[in-house]
C-alpha positions in Angstrom: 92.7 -1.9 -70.2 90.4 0.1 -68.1 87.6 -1.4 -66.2 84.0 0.5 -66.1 82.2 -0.6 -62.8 78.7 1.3 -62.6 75.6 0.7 -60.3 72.6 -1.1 -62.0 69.3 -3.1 -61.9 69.2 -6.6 -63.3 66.2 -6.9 -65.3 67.3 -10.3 -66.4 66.3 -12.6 -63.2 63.5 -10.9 -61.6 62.9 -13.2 -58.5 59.3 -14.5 -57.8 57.3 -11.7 -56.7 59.0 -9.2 -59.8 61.5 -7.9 -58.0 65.1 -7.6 -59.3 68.5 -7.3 -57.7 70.7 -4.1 -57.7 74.5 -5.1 -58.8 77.9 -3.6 -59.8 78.1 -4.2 -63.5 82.1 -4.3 -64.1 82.2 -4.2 -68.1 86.3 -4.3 -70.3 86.4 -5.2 -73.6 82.6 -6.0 -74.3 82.7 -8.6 -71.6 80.7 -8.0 -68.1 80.7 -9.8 -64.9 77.6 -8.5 -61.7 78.9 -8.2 -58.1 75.1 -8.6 -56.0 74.8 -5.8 -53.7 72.1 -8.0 -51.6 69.3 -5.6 -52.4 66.1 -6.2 -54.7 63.4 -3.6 -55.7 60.5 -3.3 -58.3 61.6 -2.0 -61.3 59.6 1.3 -61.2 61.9 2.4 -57.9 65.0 2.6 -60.0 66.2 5.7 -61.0 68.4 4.6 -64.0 69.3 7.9 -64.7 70.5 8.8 -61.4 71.7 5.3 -60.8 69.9 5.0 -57.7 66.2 4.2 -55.4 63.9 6.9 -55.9 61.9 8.4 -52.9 58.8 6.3 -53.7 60.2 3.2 -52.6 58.5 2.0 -49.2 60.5 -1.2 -48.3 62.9 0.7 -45.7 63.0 3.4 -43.7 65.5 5.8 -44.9 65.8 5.9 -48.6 68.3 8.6 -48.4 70.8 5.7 -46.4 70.1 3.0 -48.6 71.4 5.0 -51.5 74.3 6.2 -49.6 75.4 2.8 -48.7 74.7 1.3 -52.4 77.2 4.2 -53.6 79.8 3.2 -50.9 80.2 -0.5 -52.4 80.8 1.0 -55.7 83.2 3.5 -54.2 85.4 0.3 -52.7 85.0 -1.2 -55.6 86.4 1.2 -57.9 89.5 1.9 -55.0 90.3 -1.5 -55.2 90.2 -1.4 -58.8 92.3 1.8 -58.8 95.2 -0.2 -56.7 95.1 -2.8 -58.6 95.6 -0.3 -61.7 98.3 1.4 -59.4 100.1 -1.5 -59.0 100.4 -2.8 -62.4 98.0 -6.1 -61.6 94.9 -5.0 -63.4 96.1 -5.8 -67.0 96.7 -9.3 -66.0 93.4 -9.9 -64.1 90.0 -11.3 -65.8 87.0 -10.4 -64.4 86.3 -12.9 -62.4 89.7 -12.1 -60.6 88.5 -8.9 -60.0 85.6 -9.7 -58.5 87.1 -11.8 -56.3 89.2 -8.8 -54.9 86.3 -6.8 -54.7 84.0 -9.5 -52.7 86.7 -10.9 -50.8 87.7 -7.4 -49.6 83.7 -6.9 -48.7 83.1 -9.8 -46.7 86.4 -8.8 -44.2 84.7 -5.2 -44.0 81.3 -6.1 -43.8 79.4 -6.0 -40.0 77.4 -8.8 -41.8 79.6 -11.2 -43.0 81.9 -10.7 -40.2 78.4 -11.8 -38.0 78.4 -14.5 -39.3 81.5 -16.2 -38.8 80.8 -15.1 -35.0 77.4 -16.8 -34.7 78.7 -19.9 -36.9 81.6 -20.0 -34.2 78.9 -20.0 -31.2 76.9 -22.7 -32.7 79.9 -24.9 -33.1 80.8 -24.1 -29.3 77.6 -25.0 -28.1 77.1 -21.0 -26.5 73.2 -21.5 -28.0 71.8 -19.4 -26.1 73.9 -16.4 -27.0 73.6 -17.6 -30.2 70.2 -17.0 -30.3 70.8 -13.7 -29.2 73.5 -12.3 -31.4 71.0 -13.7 -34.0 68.1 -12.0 -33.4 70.5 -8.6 -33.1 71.6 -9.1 -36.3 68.5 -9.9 -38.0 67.3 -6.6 -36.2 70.3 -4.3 -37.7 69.6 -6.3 -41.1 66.0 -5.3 -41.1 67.0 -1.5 -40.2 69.7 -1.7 -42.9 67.9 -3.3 -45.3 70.6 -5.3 -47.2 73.4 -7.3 -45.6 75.5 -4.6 -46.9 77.2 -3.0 -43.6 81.0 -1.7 -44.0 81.9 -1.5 -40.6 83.1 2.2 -40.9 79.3 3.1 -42.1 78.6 2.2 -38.2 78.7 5.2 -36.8 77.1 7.0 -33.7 74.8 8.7 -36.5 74.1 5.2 -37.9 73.3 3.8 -34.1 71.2 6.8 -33.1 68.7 5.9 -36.1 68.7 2.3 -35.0 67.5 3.3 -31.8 65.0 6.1 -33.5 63.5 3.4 -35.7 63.3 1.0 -33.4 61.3 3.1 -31.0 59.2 3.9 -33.4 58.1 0.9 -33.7 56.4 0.8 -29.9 59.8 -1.5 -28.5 61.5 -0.7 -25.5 64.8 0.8 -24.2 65.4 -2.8 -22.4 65.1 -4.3 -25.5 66.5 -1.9 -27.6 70.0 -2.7 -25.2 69.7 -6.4 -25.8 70.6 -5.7 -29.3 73.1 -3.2 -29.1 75.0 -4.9 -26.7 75.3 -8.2 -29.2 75.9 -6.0 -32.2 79.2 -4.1 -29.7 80.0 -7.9 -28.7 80.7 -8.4 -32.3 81.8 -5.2 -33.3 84.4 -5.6 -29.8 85.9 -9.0 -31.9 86.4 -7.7 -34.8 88.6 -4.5 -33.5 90.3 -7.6 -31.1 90.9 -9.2 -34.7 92.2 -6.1 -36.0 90.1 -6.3 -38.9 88.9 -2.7 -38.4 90.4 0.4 -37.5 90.0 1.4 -33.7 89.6 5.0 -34.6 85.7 4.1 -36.6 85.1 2.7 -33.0 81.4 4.3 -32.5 81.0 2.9 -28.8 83.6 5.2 -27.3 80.7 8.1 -28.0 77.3 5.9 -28.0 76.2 4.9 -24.6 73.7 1.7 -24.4 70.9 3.1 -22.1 68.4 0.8 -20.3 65.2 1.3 -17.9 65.0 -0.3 -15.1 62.4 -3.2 -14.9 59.5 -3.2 -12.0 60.9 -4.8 -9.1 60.5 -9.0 -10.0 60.7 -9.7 -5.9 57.9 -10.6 -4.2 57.6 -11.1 -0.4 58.7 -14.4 1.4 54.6 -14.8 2.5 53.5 -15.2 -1.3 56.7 -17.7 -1.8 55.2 -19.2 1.1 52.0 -18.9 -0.4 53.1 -20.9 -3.5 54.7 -23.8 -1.5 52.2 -24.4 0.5 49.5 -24.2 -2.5 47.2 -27.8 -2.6 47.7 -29.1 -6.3 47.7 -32.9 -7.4 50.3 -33.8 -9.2 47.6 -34.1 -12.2 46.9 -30.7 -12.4 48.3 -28.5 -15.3 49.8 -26.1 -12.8 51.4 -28.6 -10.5 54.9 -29.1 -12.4 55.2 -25.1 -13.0 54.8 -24.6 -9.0 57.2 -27.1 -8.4 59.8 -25.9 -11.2 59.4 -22.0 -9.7 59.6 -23.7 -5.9 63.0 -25.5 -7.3 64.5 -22.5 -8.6 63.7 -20.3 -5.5 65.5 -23.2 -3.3 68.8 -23.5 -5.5 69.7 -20.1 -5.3 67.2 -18.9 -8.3 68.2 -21.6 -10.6 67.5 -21.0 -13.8 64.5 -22.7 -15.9 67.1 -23.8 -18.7 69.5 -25.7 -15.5 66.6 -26.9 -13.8 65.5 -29.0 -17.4 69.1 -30.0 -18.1 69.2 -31.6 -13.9 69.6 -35.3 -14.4 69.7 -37.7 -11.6 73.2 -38.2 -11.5 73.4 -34.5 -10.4 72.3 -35.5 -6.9 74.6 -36.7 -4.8 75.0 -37.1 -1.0 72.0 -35.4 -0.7 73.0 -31.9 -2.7 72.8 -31.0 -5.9 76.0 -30.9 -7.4 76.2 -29.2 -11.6 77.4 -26.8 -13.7 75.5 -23.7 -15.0 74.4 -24.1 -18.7 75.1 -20.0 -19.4 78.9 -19.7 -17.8 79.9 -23.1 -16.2 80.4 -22.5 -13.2 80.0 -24.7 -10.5 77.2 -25.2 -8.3 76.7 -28.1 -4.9 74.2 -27.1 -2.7 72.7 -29.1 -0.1 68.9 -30.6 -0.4 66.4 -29.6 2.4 63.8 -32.0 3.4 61.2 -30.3 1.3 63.2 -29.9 -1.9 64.4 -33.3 -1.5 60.3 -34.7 -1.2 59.7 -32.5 -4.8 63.2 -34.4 -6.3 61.6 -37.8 -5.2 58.8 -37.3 -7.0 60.7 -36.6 -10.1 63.1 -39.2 -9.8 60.8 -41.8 -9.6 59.8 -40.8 -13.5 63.3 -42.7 -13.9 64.0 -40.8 -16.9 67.5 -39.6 -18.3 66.1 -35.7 -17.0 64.7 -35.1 -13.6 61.9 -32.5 -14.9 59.7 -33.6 -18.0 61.2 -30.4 -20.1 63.3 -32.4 -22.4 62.3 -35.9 -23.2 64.4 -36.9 -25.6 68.0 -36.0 -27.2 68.0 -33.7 -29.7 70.6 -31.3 -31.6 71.4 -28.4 -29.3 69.9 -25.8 -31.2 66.4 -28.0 -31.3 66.7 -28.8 -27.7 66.7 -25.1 -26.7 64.4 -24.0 -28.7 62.4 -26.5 -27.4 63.1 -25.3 -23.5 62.6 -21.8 -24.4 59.0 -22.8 -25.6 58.7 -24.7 -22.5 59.1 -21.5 -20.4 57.0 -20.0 -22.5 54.2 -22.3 -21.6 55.8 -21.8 -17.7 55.1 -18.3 -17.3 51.7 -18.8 -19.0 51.0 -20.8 -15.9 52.4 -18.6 -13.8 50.1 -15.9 -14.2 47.2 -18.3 -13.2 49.5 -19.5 -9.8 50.0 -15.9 -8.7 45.7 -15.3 -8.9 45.6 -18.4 -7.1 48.2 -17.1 -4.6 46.7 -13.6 -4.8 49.6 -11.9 -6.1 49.0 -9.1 -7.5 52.5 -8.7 -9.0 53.7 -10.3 -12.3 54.8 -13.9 -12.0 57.3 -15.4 -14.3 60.2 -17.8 -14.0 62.5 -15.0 -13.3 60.8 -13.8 -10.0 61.9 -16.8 -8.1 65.7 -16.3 -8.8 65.1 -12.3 -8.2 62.9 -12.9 -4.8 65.8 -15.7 -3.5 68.2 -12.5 -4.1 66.4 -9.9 -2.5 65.3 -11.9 0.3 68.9 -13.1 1.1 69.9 -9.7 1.1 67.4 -8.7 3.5 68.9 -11.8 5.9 71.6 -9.9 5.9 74.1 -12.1 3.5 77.2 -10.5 2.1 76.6 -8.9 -1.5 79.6 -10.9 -2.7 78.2 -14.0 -1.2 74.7 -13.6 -3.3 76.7 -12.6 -6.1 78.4 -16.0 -5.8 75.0 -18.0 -4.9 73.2 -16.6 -7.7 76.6 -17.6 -10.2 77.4 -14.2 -11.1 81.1 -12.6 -12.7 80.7 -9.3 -11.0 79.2 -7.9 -8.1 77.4 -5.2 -10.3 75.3 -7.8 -12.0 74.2 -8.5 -8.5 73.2 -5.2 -7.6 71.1 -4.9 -10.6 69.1 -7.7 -8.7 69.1 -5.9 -5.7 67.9 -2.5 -6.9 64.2 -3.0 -5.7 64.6 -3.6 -2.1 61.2 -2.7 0.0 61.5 1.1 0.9 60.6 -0.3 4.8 64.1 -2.6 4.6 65.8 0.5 3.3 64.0 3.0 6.3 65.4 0.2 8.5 69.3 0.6 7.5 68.7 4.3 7.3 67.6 4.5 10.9 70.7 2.0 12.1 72.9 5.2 10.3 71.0 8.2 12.0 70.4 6.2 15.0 72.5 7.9 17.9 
């Protein structure tokens, strides 16, 4: 008995707004069964003729891939209704059985559905941060794509280089544009690991992820000066986010997410002794006298956290969106510090963390000793850091070579 599998609008549940969803209508013996494709249009952009979106539809930006990736699910569909046919099963299959091949063969090929075991595994780990991340890149690719419809072999170069096209179309950056693409290969890179996709549709080995390099986040040692020795009471708005950028910049550029996780019991025999939220690793680094006078202050708050970021438990994911809005607010007061400091460059929270790098460099400490203050895998992260030295430091080494 031969099964007809065709490409079709369902006019029969039309969602809320009118719009209605694009299936594979499977039909044998008078009795059909819909496979969703994850894509919904008006009714007036289907082409039932042509069994396919016409050009007048606005809701993505290539019409011309939509169409070709719609007519991709019904090509695997109807190759694994041919093996089935081939080897003598499809006689003794309903429809629903079919269906299930079909689906269960798309989820284990699909960039999507493959997604989201990864992020569902990240959650569960407590990685929440690159979590977030990878989720954002695949709502990004989703958007571009616009169904969760994504057979990894359909991610090609080609398919990357419009990504990037469309996404700088939209004003975004290259820096930003990288931030994606490395989640998306990060996820792409576990499935090959998996061997759930064949090396040879690998699109990475051609497709380089570029990047621009940022303005130089340092700022001279006389404006971190500046900022310590700034008189605010401990009432003032701006008096915690000096205190939490002074903090970094004396724990070797702590982050903002380590310095609201620091809980009293992370202090001991006067150092700070924890563990990195992002990698682990460990950290004990000894208190000076003016660190120790801002910790004081803190402690005395006698709460279960040293800084007021996080007041109260919550679930992981809440408690880091709740830092990351935190920061937020942080660099907001930033910006006012640095007028009141008279720094022309921007402040945020990553400046401190930059600045302790550069300025330990320019003291002279080993590149694979920074790379280990800072909590770093690989020297090359470091050097990223280091890229903006002053052009008068770098005069000064060139003269020490020349110098005869």
């Amino acid at each position: 008995m031969n099964v007809s599998i065709n490409l079709t609008l369902d006019t029969r549940s039309p969602k809320n707004d009118g719009s209605c969803p694009i299936v594979l209508r499977m039909s044998r013996n008078h009795k059909n069964a819909s496979i969703s494709t994850g894509v919904c249009i008006h009714p007036q952009y289907w082409n039932n003729d042509k069994r396919q979106i016409r050009n007048t539809y606005k809701g993505i930006s290539s019409i011309e891939r939509l169409n070709m990736q719609l007519q991709a699910e019904l090509k695997n569909a109807k190759n694994v209704i041919l093996e089935l046919k081939e080897s003598q099963q499809l006689d003794t299959l309903s429809l629903v059985d079919i269906k299930s091949k079909i689906t269960g063969r798309g989820d284990a090929d699909c960039f999507f559905k493959y997604a989201d075991t990864v992020l569902a595994a990240l959650k569960k780990a407590g990685r929440i941060g690159t979590w977030s991340s990878y989720k954002d890149a695949v709502k990004a690719l989703e958007n571009y794509n616009g169904s969760r419809s994504l057979p990894f072999k359909q991610l090609t170069y080609e398919y990357l280089q419009g990504f990037e096209t469309d996404h700088y179309s939209k004003g975004n950056n290259a820096n930003g544009l990288g931030a994606y693409l490395r989640a998306i290969r990060a996820i792409y890179n576990k499935a090959k690991k998996a061997k759930i996709i064949d090396p040879k549709h690998y699109p990475f080995a051609e497709y380089k992820i570029g990047s621009e390099d940022t303005n130089k986040r340092a700022i001279d040692k006389t404006y971190i000066e500046k900022i310590i020795d700034l008189k605010l009471e401990p009432g003032n708005r701006l008096y915690d986010s000096r205190n939490y950028f002074v903090v970094s910049f004396m724990l070797y550029g702590m982050n903002f997410i380590d310095i609201a996780h620091l809980k009293p019991a992370h202090i001991l025999n006067g150092r700070v002794d924890y563990q990195r939220n992002k990698t682990t690793k460990h950290f004990d680094i000894k208190i000076t006298d003016e660190l120790q006078k801002i910790l004081d202050h803190y402690i005395a708050r006698k709460g279960k956290y040293i800084f007021p970021v996080i007041t109260v438990d919550e679930d992981e994911v809440t408690t880091y969106f709740r830092i990351r809005n935190a920061r937020k607010y942080y660099n907001e007061d930033l910006k006012e510090l640095a007028e009141k400091c008279g720094i022309e460059k921007k402040l945020t929270s990553y400046v401190s963390r930059h600045s302790f790098a550069t300025l330990a460099r320019m003291s002279n400490v080993p590149i694979d000793a920074i790379s280990a203050m800072l909590g770093h895998k690989s020297v090359k992260t470091t050097e990223v850091y280091l890229k903006g030295l002053p052009s008068h430091i770098l005069d000064n080494y060139n003269e020490n070579i020349l110098k005869r």
